[in-house]
C-alpha positions as CSV (number, residue, x, y, z in Angstrom):
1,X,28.1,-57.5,25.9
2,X,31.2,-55.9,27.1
3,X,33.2,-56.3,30.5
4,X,33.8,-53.8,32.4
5,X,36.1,-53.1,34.6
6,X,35.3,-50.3,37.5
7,X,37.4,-48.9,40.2
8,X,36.0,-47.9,43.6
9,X,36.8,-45.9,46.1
10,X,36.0,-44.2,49.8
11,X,37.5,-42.6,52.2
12,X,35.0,-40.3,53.9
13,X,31.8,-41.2,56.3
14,X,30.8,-44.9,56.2
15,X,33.1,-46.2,53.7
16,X,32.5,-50.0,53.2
17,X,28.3,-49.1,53.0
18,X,29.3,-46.3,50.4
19,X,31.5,-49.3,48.3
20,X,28.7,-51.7,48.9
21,X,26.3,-49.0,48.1
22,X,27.8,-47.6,44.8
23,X,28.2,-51.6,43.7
24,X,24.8,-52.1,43.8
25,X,23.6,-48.6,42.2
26,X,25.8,-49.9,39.0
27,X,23.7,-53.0,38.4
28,X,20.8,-50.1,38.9
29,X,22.2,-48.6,35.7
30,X,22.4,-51.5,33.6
31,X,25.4,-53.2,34.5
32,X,25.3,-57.2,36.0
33,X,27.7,-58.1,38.3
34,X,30.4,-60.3,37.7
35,X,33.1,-60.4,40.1
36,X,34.7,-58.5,42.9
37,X,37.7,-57.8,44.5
38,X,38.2,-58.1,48.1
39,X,38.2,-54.7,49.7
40,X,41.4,-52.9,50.6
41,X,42.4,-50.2,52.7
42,X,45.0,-48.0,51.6
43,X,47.1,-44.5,52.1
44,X,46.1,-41.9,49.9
45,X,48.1,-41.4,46.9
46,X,48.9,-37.8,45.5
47,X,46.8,-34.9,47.0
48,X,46.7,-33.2,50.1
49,X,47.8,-34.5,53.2
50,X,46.1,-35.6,56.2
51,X,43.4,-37.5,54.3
52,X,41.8,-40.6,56.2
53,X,42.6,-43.9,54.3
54,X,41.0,-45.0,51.7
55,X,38.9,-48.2,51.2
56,X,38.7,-49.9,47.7
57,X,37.9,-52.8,45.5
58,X,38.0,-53.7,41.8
59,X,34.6,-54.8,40.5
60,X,33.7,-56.6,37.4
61,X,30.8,-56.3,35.2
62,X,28.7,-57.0,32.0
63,X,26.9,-54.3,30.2
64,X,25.3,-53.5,26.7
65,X,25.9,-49.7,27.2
66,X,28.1,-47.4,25.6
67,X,31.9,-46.6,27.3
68,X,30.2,-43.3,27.5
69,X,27.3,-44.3,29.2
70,X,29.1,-46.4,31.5
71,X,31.2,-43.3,32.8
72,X,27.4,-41.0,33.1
73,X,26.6,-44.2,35.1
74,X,30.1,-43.8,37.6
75,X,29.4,-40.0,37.9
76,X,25.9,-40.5,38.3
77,X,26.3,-42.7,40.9
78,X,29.2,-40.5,42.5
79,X,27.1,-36.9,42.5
80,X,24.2,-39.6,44.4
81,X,26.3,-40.7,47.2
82,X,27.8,-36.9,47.9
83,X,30.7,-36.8,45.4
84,X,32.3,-33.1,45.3
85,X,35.4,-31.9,43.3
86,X,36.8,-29.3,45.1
87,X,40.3,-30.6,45.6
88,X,42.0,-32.8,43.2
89,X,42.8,-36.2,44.6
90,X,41.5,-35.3,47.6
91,X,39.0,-36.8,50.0
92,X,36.0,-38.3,48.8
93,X,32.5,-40.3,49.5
94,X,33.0,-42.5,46.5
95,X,35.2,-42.4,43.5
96,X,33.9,-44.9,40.6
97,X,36.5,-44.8,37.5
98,X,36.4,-46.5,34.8
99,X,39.5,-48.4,34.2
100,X,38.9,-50.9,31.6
101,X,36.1,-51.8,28.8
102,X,36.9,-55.1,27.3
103,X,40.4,-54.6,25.3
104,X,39.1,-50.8,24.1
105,X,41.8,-48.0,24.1
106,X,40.7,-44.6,24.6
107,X,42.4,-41.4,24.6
108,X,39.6,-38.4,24.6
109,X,39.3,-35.6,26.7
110,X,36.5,-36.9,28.8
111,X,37.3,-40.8,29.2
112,X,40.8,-42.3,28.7
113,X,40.8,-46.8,28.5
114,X,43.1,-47.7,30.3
115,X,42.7,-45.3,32.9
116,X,45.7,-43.2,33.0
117,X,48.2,-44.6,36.4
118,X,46.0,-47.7,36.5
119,X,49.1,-49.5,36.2
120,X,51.2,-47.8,39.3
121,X,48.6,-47.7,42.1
122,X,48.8,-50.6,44.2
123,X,44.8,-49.4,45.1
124,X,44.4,-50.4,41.9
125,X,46.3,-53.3,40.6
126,X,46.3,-55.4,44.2
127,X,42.1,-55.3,43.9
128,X,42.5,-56.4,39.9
129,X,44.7,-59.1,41.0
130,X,41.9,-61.1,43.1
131,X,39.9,-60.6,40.1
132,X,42.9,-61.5,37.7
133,X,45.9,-63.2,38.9
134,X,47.9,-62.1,35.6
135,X,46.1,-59.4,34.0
136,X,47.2,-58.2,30.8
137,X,46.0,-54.6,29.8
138,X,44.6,-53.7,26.1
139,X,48.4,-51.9,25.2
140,X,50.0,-55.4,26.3
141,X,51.8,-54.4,29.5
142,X,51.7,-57.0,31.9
143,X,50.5,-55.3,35.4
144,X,52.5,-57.7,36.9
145,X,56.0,-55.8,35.3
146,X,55.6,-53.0,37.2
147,X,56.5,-51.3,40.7
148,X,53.5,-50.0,42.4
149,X,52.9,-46.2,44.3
150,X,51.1,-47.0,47.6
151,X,50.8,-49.5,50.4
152,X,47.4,-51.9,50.6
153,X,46.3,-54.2,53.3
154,X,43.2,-56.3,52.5
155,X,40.3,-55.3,54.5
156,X,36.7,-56.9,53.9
157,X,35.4,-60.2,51.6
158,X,34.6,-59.0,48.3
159,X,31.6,-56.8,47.9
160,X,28.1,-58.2,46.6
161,X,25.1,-56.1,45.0
């Protein structure tokens, strides 16, 4: 079994159902629950301006499938709850990334472990840290070493399947 470690993100329509909503799609794809951040609200970082803020959380879970399968899972789950990719970084239903598998590193064009900028988005690393007070990623930076792009204030209890 290998942990996973998924990012998720909203910050269009109903955005705590669509967190809640994509957490509990991933067990639907094979994937048991583990843990979960609390759920954050936070600026957008990087794309176009004027987006709504975003609400996200860090969720951890157990899984016999492939890293590859895991991300078809993610965009699976995004193209169900009304993903589009018109504009980079900009707004969006859900957003599920894949951020870490276990202590895997990955650098191929379609999936890259640990996700690229995990590290410098508070979005990111504030969520991990409920999870993990001290996190240590598969390269052996300590997230705790670095500054962080972004402002989070904590926004909901942790999200359940």
């Amino acid at each position: 079994m290998a942990i996973v470690t998924l990012g998720l993100g909203s910050n269009l329509g109903d955005r705590l159902a669509t967190l809640r909503a994509a957490c509990a799609a991933l067990t639907r794809h094979g994937l048991r629950f583990a843990a979960s951040s609390r759920v954050w609200e936070t600026e957008p970082v990087g794309g176009p301006t004027g987006q709504p803020p975003y609400l996200n959380a860090v969720v951890r879970m157990s899984t016999d499938r492939t890293p590859e399968e895991v991300l078809g899972a993610a965009h699976d789950i995004e193209d169900t709850l009304g993903r589009t990719r018109e504009v980079r970084w900009g707004p969006r239903t859900i957003d599920v990334d894949v951020l870490l598998i276990d202590d895997l590193v990955i650098d191929d064009p379609g999936l890259t472990l640990p996700h690229p900028r995990l590290a410098e988005r508070a979005f990111v690393v504030l969520p991990l840290l409920d999870i993990d007070p001290d996190p240590v990623l598969p390269t052996g930076e300590r997230l705790l070493d670095r500054p962080l792009d972004g402002v989070a204030r904590p926004f909901a209890p942790p999200l359940r399947p």
